[in-house]
C-alpha positions as CSV (number, residue, x, y, z in Angstrom):
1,X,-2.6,-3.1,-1.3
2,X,-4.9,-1.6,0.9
3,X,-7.8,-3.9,0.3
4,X,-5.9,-7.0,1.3
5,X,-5.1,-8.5,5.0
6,X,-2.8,-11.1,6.1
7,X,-4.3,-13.5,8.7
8,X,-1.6,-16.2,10.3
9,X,-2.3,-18.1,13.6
10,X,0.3,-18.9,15.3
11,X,1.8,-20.9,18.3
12,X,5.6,-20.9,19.1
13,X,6.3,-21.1,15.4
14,X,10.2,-19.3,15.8
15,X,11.2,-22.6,13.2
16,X,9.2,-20.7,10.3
17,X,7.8,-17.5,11.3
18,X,10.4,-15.2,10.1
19,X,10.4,-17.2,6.0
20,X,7.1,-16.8,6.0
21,X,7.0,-12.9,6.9
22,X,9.9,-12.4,4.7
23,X,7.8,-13.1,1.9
24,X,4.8,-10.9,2.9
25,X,6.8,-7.9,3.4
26,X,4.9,-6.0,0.2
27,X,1.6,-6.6,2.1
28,X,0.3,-3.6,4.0
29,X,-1.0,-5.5,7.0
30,X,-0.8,-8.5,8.8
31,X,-3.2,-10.0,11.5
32,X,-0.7,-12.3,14.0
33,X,-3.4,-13.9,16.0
34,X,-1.3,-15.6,18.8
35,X,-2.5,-18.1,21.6
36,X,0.3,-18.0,24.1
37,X,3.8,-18.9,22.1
38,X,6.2,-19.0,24.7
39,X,9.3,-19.0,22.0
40,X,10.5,-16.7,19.7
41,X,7.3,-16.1,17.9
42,X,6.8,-13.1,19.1
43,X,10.1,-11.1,19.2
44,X,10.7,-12.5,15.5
45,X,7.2,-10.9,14.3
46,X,8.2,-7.5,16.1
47,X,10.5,-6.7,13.9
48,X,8.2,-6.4,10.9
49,X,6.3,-3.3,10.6
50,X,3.7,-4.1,8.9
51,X,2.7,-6.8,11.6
52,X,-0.4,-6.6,14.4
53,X,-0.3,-9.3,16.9
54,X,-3.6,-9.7,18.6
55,X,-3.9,-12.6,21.4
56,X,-6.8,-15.3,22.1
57,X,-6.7,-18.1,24.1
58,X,-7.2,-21.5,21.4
59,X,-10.3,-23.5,21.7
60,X,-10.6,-24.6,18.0
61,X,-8.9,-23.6,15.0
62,X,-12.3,-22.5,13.8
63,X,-13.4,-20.5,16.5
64,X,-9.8,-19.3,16.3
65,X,-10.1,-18.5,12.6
66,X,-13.5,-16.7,12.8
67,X,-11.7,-14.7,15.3
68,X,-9.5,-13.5,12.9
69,X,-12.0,-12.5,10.7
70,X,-13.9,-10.8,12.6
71,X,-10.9,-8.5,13.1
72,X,-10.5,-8.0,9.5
73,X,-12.0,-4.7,8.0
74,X,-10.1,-5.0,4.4
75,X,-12.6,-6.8,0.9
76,X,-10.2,-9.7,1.4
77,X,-8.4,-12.0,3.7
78,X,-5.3,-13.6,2.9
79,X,-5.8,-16.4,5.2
80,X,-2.6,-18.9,6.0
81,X,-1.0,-21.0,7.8
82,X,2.8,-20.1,9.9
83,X,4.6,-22.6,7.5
84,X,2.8,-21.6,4.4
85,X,5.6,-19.8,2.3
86,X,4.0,-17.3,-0.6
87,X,6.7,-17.7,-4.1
88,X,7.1,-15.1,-6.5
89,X,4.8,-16.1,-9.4
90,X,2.0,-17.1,-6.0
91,X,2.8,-13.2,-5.2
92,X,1.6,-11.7,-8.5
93,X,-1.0,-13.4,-9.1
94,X,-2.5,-12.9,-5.8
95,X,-1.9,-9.1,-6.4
96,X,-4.1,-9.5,-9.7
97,X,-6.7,-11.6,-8.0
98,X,-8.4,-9.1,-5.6
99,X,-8.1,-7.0,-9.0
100,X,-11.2,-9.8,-10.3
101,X,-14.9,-8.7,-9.9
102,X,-16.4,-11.6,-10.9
103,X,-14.1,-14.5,-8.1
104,X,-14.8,-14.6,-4.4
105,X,-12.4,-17.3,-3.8
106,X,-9.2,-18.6,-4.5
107,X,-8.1,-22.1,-4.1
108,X,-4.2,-23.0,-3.9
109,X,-2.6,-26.7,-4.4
110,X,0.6,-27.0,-1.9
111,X,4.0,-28.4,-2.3
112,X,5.5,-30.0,0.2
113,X,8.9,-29.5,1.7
114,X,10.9,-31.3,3.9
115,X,14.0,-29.3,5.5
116,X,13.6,-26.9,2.9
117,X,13.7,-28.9,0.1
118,X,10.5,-29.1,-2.5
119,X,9.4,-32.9,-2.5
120,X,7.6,-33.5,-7.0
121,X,4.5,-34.5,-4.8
122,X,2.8,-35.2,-1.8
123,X,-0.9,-35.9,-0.4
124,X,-2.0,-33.0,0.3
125,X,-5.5,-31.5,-0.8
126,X,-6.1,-27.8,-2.3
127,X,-7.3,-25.4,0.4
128,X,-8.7,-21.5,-0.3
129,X,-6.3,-18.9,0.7
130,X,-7.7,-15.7,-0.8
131,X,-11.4,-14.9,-0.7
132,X,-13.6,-11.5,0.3
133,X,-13.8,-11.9,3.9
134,X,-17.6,-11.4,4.5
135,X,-17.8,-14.7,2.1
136,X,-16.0,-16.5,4.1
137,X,-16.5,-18.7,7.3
138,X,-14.7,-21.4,9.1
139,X,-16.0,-24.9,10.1
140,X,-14.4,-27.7,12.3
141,X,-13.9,-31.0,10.2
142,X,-12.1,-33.7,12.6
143,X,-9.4,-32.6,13.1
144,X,-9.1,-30.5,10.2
145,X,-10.9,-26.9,10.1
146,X,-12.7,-25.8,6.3
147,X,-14.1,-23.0,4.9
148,X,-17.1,-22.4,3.7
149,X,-17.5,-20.1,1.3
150,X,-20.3,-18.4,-0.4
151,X,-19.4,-17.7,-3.8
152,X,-17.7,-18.1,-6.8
153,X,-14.2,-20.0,-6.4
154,X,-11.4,-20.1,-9.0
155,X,-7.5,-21.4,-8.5
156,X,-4.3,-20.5,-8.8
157,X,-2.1,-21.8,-11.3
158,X,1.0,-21.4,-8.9
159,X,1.8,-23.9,-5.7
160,X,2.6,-22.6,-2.0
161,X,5.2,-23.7,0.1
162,X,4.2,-26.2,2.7
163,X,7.7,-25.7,4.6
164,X,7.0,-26.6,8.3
165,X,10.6,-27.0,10.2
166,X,9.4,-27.8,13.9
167,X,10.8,-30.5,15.7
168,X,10.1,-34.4,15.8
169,X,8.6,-34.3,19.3
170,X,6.3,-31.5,18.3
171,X,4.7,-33.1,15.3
172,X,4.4,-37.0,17.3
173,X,1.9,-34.5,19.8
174,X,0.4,-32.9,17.1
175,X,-0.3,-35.8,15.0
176,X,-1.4,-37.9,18.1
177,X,-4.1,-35.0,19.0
178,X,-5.1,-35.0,15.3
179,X,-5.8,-38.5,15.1
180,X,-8.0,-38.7,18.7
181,X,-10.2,-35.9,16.7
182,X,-10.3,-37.9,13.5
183,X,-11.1,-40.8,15.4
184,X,-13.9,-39.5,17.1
185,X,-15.0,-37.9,13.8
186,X,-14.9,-41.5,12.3
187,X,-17.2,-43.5,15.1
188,X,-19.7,-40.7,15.2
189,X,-20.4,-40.7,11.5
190,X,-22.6,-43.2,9.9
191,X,-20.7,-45.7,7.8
192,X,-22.8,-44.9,4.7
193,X,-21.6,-41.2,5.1
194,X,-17.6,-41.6,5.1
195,X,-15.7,-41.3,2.1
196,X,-14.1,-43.9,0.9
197,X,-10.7,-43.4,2.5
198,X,-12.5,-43.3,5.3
199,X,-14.1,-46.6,5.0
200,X,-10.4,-47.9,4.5
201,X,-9.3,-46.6,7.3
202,X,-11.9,-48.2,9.7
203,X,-10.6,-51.5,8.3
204,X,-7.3,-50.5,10.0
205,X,-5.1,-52.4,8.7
206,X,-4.6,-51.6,4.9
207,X,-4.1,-47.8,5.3
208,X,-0.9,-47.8,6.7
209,X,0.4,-50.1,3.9
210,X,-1.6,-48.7,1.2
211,X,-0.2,-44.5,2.3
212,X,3.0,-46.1,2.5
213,X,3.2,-47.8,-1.4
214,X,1.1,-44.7,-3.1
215,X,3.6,-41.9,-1.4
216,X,6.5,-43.8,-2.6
217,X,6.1,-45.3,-5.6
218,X,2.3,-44.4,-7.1
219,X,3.3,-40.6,-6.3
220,X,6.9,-41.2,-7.3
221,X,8.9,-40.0,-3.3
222,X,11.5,-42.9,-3.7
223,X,13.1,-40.8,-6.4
224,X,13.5,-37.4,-3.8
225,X,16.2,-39.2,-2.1
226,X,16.0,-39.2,1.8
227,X,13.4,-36.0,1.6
228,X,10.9,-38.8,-0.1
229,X,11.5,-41.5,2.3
230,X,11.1,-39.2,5.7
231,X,8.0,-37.9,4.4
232,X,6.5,-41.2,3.1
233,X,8.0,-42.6,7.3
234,X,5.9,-39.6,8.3
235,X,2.5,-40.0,6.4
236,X,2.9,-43.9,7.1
237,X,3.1,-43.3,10.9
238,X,0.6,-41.0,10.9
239,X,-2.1,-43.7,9.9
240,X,-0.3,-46.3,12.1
241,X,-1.0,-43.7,15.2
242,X,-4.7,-43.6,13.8
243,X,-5.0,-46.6,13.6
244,X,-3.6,-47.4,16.9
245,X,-6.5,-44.8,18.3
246,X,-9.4,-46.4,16.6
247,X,-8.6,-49.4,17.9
248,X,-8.2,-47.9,21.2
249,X,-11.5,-45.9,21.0
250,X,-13.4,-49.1,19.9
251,X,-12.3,-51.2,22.6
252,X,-13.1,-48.2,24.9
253,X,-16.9,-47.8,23.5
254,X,-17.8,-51.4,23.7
255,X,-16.5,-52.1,27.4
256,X,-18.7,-48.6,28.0
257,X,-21.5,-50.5,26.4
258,X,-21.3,-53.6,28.5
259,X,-20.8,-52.0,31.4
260,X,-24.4,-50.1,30.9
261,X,-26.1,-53.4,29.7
262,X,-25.0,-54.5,34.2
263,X,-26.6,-51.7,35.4
């Protein structure tokens, strides 16, 4: 497939790296745009051939995604994530999709796993994967990046593999850095602008209780065991740490505020 490239950013991703690769061996290259991993990472991707790593220091994941489009010469971009594992029936039908004239972007739903094992839901959102590179371009949202593209967009009938296996202490720091953007997304906005989740959340304290009750029983996780509970724990304290923040922030703008009002 020589009009199709492989773009993963990574950072000390040894926990997935090498699943995710495995399942990429039929492409003919991949992009390995790397900001520093200090792990594994590295070592792990050597040992695929058909793998470039090129380095950049991270400012954005954006800025860092643009990046790796600009280094992209192929039609299309097979953009992803380092826990993002591709299944069989995913496989063929991204091989038929950069077959399509008419379809500048494909949009993938996700299933979550935790330790390996597929949760029957989760609260994720469909993301494009596959799209024709010069279409394409990323944008910071929070602390979420998008893409933009320009184009036609269809989906996939098959899920990905949401499989991320790094430890506990990493994801509390990556989840507390998310929320800081996401609450500085939030204040900044106008009121009349956020979506309605959004306007929950700035109430504070409903969306902890209300993620907690839709994961487990609207979206059915008390019936995956243990898997369901530790990712409905997770989700929950991910809006408690939000929460925590915007209350933090708040407190932080109004003193800010009264201070000016002395001088």
């Amino acid at each position: 497939m020589n009009n199709l490239t492989v773009l993963i950013i990574t950072y000390n991703e040894d926990p997935n790296i090498h699943r995710v690769l495995e399942k990429l061996r039929w492409a003919e290259k991949i992009v390995l745009l790397d900001s520093g991993s200090t792990d594994e990472t590295l070592s792990i991707a050597g040992t695929f051939s058909n793998v470039e790593v090129v380095y950049r220091k991270f400012d954005s994941f954006a800025e860092q995604c643009n990046f790796g489009l600009s280094l992209i010469k192929t039609e299309w971009v097979l953009s992803l994530d380092a826990d993002y594992v591709l299944t069989e029936p995913l496989i063929a039908e991204i091989k038929h999709a950069v077959t399509d004239t008419t379809v500048d972007a494909w949009n993938v739903c996700f299933r979550f796993c935790v330790y390996g094992y597929p949760l029957r839901s989760d609260n994720t959102t469909p993301r494009p994967i596959l799209f024709r590179t010069l279409k394409g371009n990323y944008y910071n949202d929070g602390h979420a990046h998008r893409l933009a593209v320009q184009g036609k967009e269809s989906n996939f009938k098959n899920k990905i593999l949401h499989d991320d296996r790094k430890d506990l202490s990493r994801w509390f720091k990556n989840q507390d850095s998310y929320a800081l953007k996401e609450c500085q997304k939030l204040i900044q906005k106008p009121y009349e602008e956020l979506r309605p989740i959004d306007k929950i959340r700035k109430l504070k304290w409903i969306a902890p209780f209300m993620v907690f009750f839709y994961s487990l029983f609207i979206k059915g996780l008390i019936l995956d065991g243990w898997h369901g509970w530790y990712y409905t724990l997770q989700r929950t304290m991910v809006e408690i740490m939000f929460t925590l923040r915007l209350i933090e922030a708040e407190k932080i703008n109004k003193q800010a505020k009264e201070y000016a009002k002395t001088k």
